[in-house]
C-alpha positions as CSV (number, residue, x, y, z in Angstrom):
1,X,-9.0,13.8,-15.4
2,X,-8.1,13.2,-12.0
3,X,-4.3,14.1,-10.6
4,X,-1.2,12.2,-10.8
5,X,-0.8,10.2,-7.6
6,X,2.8,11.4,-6.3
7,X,4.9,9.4,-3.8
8,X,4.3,11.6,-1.2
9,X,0.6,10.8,-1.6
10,X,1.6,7.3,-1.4
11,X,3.9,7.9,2.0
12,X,1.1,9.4,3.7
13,X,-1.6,7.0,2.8
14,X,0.5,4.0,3.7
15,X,1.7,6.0,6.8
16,X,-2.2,6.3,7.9
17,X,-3.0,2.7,6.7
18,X,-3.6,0.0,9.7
19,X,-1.2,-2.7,8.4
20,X,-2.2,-5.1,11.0
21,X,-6.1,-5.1,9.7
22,X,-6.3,-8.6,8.7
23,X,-5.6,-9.6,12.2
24,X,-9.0,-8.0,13.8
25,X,-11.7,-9.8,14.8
26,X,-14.6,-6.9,14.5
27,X,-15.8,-7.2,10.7
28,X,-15.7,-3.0,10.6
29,X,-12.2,-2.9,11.3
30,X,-11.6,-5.9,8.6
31,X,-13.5,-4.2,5.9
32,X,-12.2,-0.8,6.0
33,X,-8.9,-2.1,6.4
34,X,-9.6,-4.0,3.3
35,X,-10.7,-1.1,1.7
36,X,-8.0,0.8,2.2
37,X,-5.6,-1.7,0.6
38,X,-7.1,-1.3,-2.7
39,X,-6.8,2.1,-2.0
40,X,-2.8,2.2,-1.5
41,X,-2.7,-0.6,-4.2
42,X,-4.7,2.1,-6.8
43,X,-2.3,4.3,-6.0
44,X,0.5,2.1,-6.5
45,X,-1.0,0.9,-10.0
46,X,-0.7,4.4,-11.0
47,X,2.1,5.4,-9.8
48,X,4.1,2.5,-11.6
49,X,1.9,3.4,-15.0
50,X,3.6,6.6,-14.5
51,X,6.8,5.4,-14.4
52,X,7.4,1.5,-14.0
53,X,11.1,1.9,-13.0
54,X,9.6,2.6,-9.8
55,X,8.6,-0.5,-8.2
56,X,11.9,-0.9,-6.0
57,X,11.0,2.5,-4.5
58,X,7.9,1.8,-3.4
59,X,8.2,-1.8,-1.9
60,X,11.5,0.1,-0.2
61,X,9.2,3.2,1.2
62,X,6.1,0.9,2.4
63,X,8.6,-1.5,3.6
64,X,10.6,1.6,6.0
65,X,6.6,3.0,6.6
66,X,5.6,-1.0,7.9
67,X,8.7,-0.8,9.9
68,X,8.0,1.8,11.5
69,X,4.7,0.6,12.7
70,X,6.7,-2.5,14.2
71,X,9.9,-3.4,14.6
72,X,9.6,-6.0,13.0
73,X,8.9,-7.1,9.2
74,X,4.9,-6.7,9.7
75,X,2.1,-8.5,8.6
76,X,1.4,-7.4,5.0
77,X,3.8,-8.6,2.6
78,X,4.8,-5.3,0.6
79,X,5.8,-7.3,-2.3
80,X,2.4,-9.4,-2.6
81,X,1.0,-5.9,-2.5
82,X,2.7,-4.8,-5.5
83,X,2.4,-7.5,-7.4
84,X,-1.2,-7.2,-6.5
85,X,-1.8,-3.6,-7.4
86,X,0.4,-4.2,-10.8
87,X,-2.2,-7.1,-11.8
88,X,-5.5,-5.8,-10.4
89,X,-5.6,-2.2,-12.1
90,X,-4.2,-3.1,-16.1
C-alpha cells in the first residue's frame, strides 16, 4: 500500500510543476509537462478521497503556488484541474 499523499507533498510538486507547459513549442517540454499534470491531479484525487472537505484548500494553495510563478492568474485553470483529477481517478 503506497503512502497517503499529504498537502505538503502536494505544495512541493505544484511548486516544481512548469505551469506554463502548454505554451512550448518543443514536444519534450509538452509531454513531460503533461505528464506531470496527471501527476499533481493523482495526487489531488487522493488527497480529496482522503478527505473531500478539502477541495477549497487545494484550488486556494495551487492558486497562491501559480501566483507565484506569475503575477498574474496563470495559464492553467486550477479549478479545471480539480475538477479533472476528481473525475479522472474514481
Amino acid at each position: 500500500m503506497s503512502e497517503a499523499v499529504s498537502m505538503g507533498d502536494l505544495e512541493k510538486a505544484a511548486d516544481k510543476f512548469d505551469w506554463s507547459y502548454e505554451f512550448s513549442d518543443d514536444h519534450r517540454y509538452w509531454v513531460a509537462g503533461d505528464k506531470q499534470k496527471k501527476e499533481l491531479a493523482k495526487m489531488i484525487s487522493d488527497l480529496l478521497k482522503q478527505n473531500p472537505g478539502d477541495e477549497k484548500k487545494i484550488i486556494v494553495l495551487l492558486n497562491k503556488i501559480q501566483l507565484k510563478h506569475y503575477k498574474s492568474p496563470g495559464p492553467i485553470d486550477v479549478k479545471k484541474l480539480v475538477n479533472y483529477a476528481k473525475n479522472a481517478y474514481k
